[in-house]
N, C-alpha and C positions, 0 to 999 in steps of 0.2 A: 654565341661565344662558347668556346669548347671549354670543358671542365677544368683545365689545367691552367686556363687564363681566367678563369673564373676563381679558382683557389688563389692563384696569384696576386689577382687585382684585391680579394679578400686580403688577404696578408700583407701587401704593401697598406691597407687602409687600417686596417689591426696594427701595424707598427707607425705608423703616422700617429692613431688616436694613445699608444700605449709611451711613445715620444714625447707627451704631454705639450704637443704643439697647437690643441683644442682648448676654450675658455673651460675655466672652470662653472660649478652651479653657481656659484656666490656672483660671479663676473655677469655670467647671461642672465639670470638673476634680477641684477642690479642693471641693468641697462634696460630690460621690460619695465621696472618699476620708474626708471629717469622715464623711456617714451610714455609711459602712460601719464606721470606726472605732467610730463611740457604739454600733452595734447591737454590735460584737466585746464592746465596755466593757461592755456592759450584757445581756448573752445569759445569764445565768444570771438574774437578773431580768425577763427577758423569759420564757424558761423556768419559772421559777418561777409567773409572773402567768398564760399559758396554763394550765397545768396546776393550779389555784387556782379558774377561771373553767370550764372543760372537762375536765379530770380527762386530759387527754392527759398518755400518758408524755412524757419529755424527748427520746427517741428520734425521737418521733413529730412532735413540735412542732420540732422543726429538720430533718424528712426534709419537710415538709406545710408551714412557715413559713419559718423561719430558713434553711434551705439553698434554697430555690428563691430568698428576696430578695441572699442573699451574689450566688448565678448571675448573679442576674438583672444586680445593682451590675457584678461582674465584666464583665458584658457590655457593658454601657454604659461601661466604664472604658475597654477594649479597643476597640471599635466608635466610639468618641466624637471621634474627629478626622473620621472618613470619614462619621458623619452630620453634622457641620457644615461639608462640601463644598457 
């Protein structure tokens, strides 16, 4: 990509983000905090449905699924003001 389309493509995404057509922190926010909540609401049924489909214990389906997505949410909840710098 030559430098000139590269500024360019820079600055049409600088006027998109400064357009305030991007969620806010409060918005993305609160939607990490809603998925994490419904997967909490619903982790015995999600469990259930794994181990139905795959025969995986419960153990195994929250050390392999459910715990790496909780992490992962957590991180994103933690980390989420400083990637929208």
């Amino acid at each position: 990509m030559a430098n000139s389309s590269a500024n360019e493509l820079f600055q049409r995404q600088k006027n998109y983000f400064l357009g305030q057509h991007t969620k806010s922190f409060e918005f993305r926010l609160e939607q990490l905090q809603t998925f994490k909540s419904m997967l909490l609401e619903h982790e015995q049924a999600l469990i259930d449905a794994v181990h139905d489909d795959f025969k995986k214990p419960a153990f195994e389906v929250f050390a392999t699924e459910l715990g790496v997505i909780y992490a992962e949410l957590d991180e994103a909840i933690k980390q989420l003001n400083n990637w929208m710098k």
